[in-house]
mmCIF file of the N, C-alpha and C atoms, coordinates in Angstrom:
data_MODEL
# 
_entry.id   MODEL 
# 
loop_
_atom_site.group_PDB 
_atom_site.id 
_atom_site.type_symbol 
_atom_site.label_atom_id 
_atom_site.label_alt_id 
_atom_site.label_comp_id 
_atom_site.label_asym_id 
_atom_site.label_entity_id 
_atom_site.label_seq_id 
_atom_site.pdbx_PDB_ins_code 
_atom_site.Cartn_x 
_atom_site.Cartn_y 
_atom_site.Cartn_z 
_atom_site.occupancy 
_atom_site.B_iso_or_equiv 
_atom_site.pdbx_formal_charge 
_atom_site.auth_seq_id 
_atom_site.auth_comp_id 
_atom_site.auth_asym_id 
_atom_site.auth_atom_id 
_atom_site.pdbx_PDB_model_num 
ATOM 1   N N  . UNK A 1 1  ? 232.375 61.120 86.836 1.00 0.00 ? 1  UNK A N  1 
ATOM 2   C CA . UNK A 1 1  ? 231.921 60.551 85.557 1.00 0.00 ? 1  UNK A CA 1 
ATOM 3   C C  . UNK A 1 1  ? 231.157 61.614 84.747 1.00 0.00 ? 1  UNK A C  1 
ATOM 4   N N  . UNK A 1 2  ? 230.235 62.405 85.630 1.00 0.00 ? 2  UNK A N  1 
ATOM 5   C CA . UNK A 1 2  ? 229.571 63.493 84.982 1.00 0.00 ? 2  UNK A CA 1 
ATOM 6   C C  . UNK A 1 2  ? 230.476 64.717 84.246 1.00 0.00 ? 2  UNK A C  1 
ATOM 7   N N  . UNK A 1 3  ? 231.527 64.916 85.026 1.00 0.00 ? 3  UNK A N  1 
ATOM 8   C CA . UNK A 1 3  ? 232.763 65.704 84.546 1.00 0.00 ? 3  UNK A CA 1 
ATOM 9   C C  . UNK A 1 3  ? 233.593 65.752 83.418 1.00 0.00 ? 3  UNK A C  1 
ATOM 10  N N  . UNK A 1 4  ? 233.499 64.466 82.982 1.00 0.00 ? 4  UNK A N  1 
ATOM 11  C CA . UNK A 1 4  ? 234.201 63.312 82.044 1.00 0.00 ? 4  UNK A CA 1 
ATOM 12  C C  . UNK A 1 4  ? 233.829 63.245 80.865 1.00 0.00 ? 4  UNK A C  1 
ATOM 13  N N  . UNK A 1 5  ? 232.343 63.001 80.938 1.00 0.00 ? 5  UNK A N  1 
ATOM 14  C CA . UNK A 1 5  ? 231.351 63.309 79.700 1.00 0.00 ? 5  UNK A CA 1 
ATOM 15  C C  . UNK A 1 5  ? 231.387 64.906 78.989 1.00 0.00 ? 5  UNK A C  1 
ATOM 16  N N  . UNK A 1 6  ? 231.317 65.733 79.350 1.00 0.00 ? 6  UNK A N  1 
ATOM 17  C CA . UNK A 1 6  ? 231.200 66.990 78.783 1.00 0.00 ? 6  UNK A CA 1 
ATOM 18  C C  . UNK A 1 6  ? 233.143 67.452 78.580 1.00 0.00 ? 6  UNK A C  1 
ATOM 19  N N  . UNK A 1 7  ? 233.815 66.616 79.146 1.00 0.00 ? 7  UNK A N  1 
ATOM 20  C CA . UNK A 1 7  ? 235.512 67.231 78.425 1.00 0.00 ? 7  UNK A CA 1 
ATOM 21  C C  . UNK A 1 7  ? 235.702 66.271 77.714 1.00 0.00 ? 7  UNK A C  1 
ATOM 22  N N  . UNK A 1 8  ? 234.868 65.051 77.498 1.00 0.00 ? 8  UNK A N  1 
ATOM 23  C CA . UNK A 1 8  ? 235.541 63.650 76.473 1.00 0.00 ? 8  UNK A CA 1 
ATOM 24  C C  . UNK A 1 8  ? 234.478 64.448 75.143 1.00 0.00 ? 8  UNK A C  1 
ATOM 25  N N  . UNK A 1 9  ? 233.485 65.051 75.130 1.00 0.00 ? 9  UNK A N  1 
ATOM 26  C CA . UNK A 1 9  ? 232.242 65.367 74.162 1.00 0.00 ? 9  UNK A CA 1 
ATOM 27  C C  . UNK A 1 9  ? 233.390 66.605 73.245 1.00 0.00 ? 9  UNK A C  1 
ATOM 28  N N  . UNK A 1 10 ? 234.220 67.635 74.497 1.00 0.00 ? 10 UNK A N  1 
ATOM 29  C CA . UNK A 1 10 ? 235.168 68.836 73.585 1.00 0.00 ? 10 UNK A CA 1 
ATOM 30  C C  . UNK A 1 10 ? 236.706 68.210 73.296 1.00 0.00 ? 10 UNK A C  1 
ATOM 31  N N  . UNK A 1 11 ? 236.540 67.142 73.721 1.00 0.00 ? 11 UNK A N  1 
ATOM 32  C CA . UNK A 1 11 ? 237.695 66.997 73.463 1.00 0.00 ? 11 UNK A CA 1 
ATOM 33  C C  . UNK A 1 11 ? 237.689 65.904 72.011 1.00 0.00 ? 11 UNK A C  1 
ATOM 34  N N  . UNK A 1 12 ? 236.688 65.317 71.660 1.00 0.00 ? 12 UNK A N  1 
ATOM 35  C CA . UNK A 1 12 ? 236.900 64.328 70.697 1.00 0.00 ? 12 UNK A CA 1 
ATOM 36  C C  . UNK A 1 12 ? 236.800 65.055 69.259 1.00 0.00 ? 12 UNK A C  1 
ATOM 37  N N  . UNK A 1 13 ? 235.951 66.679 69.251 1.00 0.00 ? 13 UNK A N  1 
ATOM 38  C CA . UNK A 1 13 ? 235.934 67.513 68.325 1.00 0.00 ? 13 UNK A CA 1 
ATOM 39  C C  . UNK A 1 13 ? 237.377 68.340 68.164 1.00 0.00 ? 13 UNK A C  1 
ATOM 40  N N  . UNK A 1 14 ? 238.077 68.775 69.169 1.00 0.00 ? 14 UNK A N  1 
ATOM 41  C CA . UNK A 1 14 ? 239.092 69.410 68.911 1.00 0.00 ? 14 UNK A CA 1 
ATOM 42  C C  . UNK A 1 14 ? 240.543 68.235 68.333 1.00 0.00 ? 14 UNK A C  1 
ATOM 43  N N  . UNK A 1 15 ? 240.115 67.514 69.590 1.00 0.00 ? 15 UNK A N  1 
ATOM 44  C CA . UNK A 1 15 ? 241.398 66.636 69.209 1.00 0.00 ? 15 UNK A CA 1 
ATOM 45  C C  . UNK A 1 15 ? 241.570 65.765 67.958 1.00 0.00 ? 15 UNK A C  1 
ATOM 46  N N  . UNK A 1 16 ? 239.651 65.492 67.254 1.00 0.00 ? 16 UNK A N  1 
ATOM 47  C CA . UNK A 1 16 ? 239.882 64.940 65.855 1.00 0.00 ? 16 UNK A CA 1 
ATOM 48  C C  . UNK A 1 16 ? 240.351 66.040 64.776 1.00 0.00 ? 16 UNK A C  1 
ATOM 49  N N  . UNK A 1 17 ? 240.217 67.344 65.188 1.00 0.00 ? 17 UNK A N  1 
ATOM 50  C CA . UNK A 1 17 ? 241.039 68.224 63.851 1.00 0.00 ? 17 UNK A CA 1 
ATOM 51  C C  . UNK A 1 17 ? 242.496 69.024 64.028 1.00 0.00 ? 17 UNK A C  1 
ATOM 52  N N  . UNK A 1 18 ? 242.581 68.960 64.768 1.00 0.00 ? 18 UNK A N  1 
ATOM 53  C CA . UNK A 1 18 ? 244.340 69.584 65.224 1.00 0.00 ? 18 UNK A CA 1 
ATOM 54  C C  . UNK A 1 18 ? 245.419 68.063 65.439 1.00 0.00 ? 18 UNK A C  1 
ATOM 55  N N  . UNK A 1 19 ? 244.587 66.692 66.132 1.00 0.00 ? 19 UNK A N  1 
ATOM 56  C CA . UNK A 1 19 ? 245.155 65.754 65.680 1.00 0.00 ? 19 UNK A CA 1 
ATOM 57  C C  . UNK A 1 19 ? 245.554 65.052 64.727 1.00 0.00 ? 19 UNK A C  1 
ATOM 58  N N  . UNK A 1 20 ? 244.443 65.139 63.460 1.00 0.00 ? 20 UNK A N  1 
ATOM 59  C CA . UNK A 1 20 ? 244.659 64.117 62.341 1.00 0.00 ? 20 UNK A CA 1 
ATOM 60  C C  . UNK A 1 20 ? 245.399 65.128 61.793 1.00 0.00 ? 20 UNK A C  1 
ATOM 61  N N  . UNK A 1 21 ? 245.393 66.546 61.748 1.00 0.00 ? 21 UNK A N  1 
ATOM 62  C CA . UNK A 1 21 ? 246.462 67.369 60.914 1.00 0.00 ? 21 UNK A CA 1 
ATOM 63  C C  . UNK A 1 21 ? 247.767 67.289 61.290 1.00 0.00 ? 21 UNK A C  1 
ATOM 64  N N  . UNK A 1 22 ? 247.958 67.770 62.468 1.00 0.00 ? 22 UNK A N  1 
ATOM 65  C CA . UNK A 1 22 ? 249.125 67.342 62.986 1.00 0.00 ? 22 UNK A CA 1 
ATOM 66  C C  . UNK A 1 22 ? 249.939 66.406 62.972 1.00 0.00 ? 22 UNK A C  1 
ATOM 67  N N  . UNK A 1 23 ? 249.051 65.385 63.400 1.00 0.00 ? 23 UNK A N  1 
ATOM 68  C CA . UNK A 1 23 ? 249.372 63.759 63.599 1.00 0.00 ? 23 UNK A CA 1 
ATOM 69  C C  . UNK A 1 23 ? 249.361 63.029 62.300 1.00 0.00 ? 23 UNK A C  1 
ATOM 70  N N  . UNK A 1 24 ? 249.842 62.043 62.621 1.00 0.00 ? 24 UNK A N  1 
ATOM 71  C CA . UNK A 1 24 ? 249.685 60.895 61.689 1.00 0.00 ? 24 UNK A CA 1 
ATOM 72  C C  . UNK A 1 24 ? 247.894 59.954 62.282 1.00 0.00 ? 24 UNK A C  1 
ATOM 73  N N  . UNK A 1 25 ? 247.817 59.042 61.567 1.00 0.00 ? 25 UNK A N  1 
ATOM 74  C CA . UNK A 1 25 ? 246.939 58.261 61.691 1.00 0.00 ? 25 UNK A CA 1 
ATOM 75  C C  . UNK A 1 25 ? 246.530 57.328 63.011 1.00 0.00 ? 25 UNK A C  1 
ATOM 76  N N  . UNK A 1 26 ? 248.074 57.978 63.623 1.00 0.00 ? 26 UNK A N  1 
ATOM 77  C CA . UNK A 1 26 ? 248.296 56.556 64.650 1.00 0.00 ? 26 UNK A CA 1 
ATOM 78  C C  . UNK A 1 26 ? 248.015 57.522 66.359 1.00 0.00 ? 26 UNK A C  1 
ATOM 79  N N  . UNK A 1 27 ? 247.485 58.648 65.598 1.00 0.00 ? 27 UNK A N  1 
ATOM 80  C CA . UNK A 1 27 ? 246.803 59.635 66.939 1.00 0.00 ? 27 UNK A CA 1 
ATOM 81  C C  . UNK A 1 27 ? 245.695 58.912 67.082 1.00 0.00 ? 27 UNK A C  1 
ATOM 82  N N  . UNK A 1 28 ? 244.954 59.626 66.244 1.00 0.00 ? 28 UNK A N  1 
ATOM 83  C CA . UNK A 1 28 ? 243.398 59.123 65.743 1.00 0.00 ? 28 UNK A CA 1 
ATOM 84  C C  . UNK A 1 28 ? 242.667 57.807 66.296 1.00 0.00 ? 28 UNK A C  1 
ATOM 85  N N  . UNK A 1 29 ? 243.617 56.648 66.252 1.00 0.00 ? 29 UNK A N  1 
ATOM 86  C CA . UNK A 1 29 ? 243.470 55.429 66.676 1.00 0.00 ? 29 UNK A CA 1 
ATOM 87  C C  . UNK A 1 29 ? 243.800 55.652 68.260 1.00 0.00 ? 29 UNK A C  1 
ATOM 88  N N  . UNK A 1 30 ? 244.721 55.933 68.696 1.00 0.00 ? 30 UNK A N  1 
ATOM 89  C CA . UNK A 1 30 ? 244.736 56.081 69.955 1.00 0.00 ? 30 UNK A CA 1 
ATOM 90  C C  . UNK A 1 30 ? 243.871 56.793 70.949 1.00 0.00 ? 30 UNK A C  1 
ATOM 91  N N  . UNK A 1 31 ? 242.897 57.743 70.101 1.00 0.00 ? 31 UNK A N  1 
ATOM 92  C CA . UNK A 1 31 ? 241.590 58.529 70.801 1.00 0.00 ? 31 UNK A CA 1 
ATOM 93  C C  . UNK A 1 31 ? 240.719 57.179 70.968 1.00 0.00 ? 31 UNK A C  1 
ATOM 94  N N  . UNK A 1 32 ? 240.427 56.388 69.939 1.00 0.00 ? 32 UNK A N  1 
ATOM 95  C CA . UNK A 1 32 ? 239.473 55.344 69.923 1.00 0.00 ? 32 UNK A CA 1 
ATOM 96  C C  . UNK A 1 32 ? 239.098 54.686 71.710 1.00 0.00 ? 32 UNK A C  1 
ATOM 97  N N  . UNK A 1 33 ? 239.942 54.019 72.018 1.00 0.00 ? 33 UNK A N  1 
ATOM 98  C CA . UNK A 1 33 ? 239.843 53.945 73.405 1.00 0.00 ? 33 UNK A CA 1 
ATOM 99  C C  . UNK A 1 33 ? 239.270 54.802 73.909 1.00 0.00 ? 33 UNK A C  1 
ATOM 100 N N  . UNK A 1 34 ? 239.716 56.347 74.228 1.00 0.00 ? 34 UNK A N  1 
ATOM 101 C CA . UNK A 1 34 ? 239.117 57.209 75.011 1.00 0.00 ? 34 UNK A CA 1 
ATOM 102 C C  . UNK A 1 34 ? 237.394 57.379 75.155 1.00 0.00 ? 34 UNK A C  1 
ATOM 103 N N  . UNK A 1 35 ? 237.104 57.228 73.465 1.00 0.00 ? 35 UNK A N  1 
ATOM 104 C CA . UNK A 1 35 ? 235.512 57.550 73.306 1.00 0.00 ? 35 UNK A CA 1 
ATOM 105 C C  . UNK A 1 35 ? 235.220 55.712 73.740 1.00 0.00 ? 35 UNK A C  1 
ATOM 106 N N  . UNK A 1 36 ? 235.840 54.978 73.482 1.00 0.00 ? 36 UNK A N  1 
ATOM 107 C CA . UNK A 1 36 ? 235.267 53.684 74.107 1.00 0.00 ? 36 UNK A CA 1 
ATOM 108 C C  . UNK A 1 36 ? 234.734 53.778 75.949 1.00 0.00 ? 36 UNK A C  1 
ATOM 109 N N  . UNK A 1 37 ? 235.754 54.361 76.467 1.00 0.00 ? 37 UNK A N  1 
ATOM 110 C CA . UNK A 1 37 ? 235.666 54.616 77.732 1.00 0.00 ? 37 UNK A CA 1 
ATOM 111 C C  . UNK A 1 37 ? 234.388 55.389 77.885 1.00 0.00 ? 37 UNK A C  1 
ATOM 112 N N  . UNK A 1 38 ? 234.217 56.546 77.294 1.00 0.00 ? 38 UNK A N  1 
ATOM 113 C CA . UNK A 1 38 ? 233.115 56.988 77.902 1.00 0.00 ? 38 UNK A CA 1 
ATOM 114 C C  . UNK A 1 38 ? 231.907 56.434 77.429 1.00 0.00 ? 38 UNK A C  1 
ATOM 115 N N  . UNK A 1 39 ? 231.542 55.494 76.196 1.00 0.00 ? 39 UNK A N  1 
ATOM 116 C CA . UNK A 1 39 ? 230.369 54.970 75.877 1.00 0.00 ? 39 UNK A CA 1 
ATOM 117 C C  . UNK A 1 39 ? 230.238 54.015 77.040 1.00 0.00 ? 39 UNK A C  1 
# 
């Protein structure tokens, strides 16, 4: 869980700007869960 926290913390910064560019809208939404999980 401790592991989890510090790659969900780099991953929600990288993956919100190479995703929403890349991606459509329907990335973005699908991270949502992920940061749900770790709150």
């Amino acid at each position: 869980m401790t592991t989890n926290t510090p790659l969900t913390m780099t991953n929600t910064p990288a993956a919100d700007d190479p995703a929403a560019v890349e991606l459509p809208p329907t990335q973005p939404i699908d991270i949502t869960p992920f940061l749900s999980h770790t709150s």
